[in-house]
N, C-alpha and C positions, 0 to 999 in steps of 0.2 A: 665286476659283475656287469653285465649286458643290460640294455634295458631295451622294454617293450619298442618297437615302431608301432607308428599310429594304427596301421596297414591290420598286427595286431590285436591294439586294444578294440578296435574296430568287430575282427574277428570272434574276439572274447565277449565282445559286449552282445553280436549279432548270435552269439550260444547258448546266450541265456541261463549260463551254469551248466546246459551239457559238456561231454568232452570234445575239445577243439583238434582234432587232427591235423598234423601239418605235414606237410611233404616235400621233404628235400628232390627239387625237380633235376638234380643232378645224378643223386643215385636210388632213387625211388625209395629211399628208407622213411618210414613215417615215424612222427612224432608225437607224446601227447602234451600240450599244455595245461596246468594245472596249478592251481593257487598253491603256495609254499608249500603252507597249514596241513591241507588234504594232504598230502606229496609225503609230509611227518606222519601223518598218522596212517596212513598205507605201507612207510618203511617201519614204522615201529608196532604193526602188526595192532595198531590198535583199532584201526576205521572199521564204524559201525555200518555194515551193509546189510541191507532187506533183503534176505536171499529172493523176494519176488523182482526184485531191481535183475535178477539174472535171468530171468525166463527171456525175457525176447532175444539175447544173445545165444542163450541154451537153443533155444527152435531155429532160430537162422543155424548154427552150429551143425542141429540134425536136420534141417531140411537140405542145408549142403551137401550133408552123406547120403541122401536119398530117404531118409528114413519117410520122408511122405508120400513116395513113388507106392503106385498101387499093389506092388510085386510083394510091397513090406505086407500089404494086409494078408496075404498067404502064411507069410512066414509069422505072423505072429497068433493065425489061428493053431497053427502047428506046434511054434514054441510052446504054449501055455497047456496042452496036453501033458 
């Protein structure tokens, strides 16, 4: 098993429990680092999330497909008829 570089624990410590992205500057693949624990209980379908923990990923998500472009308020006085 590999162990942390300081470079790192550094990283980890400066995240403060968010997730630490890392990026292989080779082939631009990212990665996430994450304590074992969390890592178990997100494979065995057990990790408790606040679905409000997913709103600001949700809004980044639709504001990348335009859904805040002004064009949307047209379309959504029309949808809802």
């Amino acid at each position: 098993m590999a162990t942390l570089t300081t470079e790192q624990r550094t990283l980890l410590q400066q995240a403060g429990g968010e997730v630490l992205r890392l990026t292989d500057p080779d082939t631009n693949q990212q990665y996430v680092l994450l304590r074992a624990e969390v890592y178990e209980q997100l494979r065995s379908g057990q990790a408790e999330l606040d679905p409000h923990e997913l709103y600001p990923a949700l809004h980044r998500a639709l504001e990348d497909e335009g859904w805040d472009e002004p064009q949307m308020d047209e379309y959504n006085r029309t949808a809802t008829r």
